[in-house]
C-alpha positions in Angstrom: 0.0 0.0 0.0 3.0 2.2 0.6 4.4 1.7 -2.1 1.1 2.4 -4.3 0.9 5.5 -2.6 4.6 6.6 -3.4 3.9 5.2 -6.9 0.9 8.1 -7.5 2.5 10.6 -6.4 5.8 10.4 -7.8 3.6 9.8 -11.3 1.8 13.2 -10.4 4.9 14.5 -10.1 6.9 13.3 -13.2 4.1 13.6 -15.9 4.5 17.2 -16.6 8.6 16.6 -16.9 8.4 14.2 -19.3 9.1 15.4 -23.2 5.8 15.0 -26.0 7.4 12.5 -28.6 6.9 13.6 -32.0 4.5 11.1 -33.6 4.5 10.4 -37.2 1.5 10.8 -39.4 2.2 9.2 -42.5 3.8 5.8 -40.9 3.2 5.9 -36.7 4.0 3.0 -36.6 2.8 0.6 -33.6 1.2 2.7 -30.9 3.5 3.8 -27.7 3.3 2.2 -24.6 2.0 3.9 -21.7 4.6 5.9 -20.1 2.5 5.1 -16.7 3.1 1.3 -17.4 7.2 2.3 -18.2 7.5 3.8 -15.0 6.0 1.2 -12.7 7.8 -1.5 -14.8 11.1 0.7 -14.1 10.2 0.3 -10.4 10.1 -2.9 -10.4 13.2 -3.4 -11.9 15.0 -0.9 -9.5 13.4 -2.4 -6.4 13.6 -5.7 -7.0 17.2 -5.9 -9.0 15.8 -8.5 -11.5 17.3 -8.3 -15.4 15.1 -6.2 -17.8 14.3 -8.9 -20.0 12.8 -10.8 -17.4 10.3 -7.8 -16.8 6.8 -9.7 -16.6 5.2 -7.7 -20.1 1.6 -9.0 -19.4 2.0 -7.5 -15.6 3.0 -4.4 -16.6 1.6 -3.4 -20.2 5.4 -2.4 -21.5 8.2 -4.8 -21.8 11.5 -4.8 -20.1 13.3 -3.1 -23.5 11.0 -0.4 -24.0 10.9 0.4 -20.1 14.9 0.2 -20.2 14.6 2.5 -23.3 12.4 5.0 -21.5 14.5 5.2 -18.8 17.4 6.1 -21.5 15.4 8.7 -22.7 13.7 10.5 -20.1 17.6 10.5 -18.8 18.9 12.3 -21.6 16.6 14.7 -20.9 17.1 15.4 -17.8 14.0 14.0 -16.3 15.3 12.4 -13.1 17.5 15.1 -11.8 14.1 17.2 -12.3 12.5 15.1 -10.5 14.7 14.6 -7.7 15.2 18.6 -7.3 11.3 19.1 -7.2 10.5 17.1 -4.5 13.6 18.4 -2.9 12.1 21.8 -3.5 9.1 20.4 -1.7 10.8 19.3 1.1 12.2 22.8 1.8 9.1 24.1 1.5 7.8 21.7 3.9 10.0 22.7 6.4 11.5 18.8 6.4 15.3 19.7 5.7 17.9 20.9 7.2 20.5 22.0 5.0 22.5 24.0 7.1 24.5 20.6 7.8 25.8 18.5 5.0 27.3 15.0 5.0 29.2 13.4 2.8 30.8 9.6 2.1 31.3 7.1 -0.6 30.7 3.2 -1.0 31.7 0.3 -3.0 29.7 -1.2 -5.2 31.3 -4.6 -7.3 30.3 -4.6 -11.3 29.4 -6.7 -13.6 30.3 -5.8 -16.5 32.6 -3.6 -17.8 31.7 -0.3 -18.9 32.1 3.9 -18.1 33.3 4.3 -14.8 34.0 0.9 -13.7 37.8 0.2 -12.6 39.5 -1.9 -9.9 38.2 -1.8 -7.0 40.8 -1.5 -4.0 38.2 -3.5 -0.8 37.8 -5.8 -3.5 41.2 -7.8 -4.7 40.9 -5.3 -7.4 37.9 -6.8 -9.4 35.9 -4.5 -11.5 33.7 -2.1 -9.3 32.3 1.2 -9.1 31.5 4.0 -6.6 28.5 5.6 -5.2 29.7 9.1 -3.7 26.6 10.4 -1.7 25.9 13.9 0.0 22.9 14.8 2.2 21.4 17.1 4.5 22.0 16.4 8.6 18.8 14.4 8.6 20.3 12.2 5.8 18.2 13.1 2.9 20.2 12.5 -0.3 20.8 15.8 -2.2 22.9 14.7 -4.6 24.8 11.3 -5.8 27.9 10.7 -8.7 29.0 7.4 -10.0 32.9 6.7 -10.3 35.1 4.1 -10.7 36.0 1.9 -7.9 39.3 3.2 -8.1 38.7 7.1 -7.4 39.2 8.3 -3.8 36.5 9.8 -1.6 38.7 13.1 -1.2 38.7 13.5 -5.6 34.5 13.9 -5.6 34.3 16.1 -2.6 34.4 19.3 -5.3 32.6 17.7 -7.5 29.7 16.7 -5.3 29.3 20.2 -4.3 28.8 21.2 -7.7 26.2 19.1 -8.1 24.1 20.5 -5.2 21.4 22.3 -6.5 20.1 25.4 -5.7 17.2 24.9 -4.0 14.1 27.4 -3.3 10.8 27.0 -1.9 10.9 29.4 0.8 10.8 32.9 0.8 13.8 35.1 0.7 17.1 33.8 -1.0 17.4 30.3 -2.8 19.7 27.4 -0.9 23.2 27.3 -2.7 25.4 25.1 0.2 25.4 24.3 3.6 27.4 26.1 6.2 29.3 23.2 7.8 30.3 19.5 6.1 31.2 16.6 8.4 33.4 13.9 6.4 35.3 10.7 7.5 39.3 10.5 7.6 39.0 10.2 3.7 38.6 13.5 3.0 41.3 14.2 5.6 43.6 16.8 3.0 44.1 20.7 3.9 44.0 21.1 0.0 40.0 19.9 0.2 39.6 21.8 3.8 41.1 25.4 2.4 38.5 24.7 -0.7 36.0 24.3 1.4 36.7 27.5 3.3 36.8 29.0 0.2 33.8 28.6 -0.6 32.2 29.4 2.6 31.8 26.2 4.3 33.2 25.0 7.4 35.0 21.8 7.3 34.1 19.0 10.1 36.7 16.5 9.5 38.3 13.4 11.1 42.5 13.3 11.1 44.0 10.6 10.4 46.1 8.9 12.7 44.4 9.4 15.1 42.1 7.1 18.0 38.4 6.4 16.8 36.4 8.4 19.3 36.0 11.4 17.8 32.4 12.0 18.4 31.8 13.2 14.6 29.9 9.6 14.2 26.8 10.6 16.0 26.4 13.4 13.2 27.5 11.7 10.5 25.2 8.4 11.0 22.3 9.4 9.0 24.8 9.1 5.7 25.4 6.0 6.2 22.0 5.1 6.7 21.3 6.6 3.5 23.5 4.4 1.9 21.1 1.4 3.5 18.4 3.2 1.6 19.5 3.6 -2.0 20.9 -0.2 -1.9 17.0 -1.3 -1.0 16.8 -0.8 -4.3 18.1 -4.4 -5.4 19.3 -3.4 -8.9 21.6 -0.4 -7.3 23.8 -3.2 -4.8 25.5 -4.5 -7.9 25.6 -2.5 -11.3 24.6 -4.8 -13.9 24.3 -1.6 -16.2 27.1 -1.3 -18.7 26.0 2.3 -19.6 27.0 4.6 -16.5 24.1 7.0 -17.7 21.9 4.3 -17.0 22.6 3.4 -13.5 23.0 7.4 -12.8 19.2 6.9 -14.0 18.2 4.8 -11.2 20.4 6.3 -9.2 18.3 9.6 -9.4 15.4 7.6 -9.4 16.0 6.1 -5.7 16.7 9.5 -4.7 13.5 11.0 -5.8 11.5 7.9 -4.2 13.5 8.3 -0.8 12.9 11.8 -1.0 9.4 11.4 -1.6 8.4 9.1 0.7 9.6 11.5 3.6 7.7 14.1 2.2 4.4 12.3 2.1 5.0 9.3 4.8 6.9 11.6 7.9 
């Protein structure tokens, strides 16, 4: 029930976002399947990690290649970061983040096949792999997510994550560019990250190496970690089985929207 819930109104709020295809007159062709149906079958897929040719067509009203090619689509155009802002947006609105606080960290993820941003992976006798690097609000509420290589340190998309905030409105007065402080693990221990950071305004909350465990910054930075829990829920995001890095950057966007969403309309 839950989950049919989440299912409307993330619909409600993707329809409009979605690009009109340009239908032919002369020669249409067969007619297009629902983009309803390609959405829930993209669900599925995401939540329960099975491969898209083994999507169950009759269940759904769109096979597993055109849902797989929708999700192509509507990511070229930008459709799930959209998404993923709006009900961000919403959220501020709501009064349900707090943004003054952001936490950042990164985890492993072993893959399949080879592909864009797949390389040895360090935690994992240096099989093929790729990262999730993952920044959220203080409550945990992913803002933004990249896909590397399982070779790329934490440290290396610390800039780049930043970048890839976006600027949130929703309430009166100015919009939300970045947060004041950023708590991080002893991976992103470097000064050169730190006087960045200061750079830009933000005040850097992070653990040194070398030194004992203890350092209280775990009873801030929990709620990252438990975001991680979330986005690998979604069966078909433990593993990357997509070849295509735009692809699993698509359901990557995807989880976010849905984990965003559901604390907007469940909390």
């Amino acid at each position: 029930m839950v989950d049919e819930v989440v299912t409307d109104a993330l619909w409600e709020r993707l329809e409009p976002l979605i690009p009109v295809p340009q239908r032919r007159f002369r020669h249409p062709g067969r007619r297009r399947s629902s983009d309803r149906a390609a959405l829930e079958g993209i669900l599925f897929v995401a939540r329960s990690g099975i491969g898209w040719n083994q999507l169950p067509t009759a269940l759904f009203g769109a096979s597993g290649a055109t849902c797989w090619r929708r999700l192509a689509e509507w990511q070229e155009a930008g459709v799930w970061q959209r998404l993923h802002e709006q009900v961000l947006v919403e959220l501020r609105a709501a009064g349900k983040l707090d943004l003054s606080v952001a936490l950042v960290d990164g985890s492993h993820l072993r893959a399949l096949k080879r592909g864009d941003h797949v390389g040895p992976s360090p935690v994992d006798r240096a099989k093929p792999g790729s990262k999730h690097h993952l920044i959220t609000d203080a409550t945990g509420t992913p803002l933004a997510v990249t896909l590397t290589g399982g070779n790329r340190h934490d440290v290396t998309q610390l800039i780049p994550l930043l970048d890839a905030l976006p600027v949130l409105r929703g309430r009166r007065g100015r919009p939300w560019r970045r947060p004041r402080y950023l708590y991080a693990d002893r991976g992103y221990d470097y000064d050169k990250y730190r006087r960045q950071l200061r750079d830009r305004g933000i005040v850097p909350v992070i653990a040194r190496r070398g030194t004992g465990h203890g350092s209280g910054l775990g009873v801030v930075r929990w709620p990252v970690e438990r975001s991680f829990a979330w986005l690998h829920a979604f069966k078909r995001l433990r593993i990357r089985y997509e070849r295509r890095a735009d692809i699993h950057q698509a359901l990557l966007s995807l989880a976010c929207a849905v984990i965003c969403l559901r604390k907007l309309i469940l909390n």
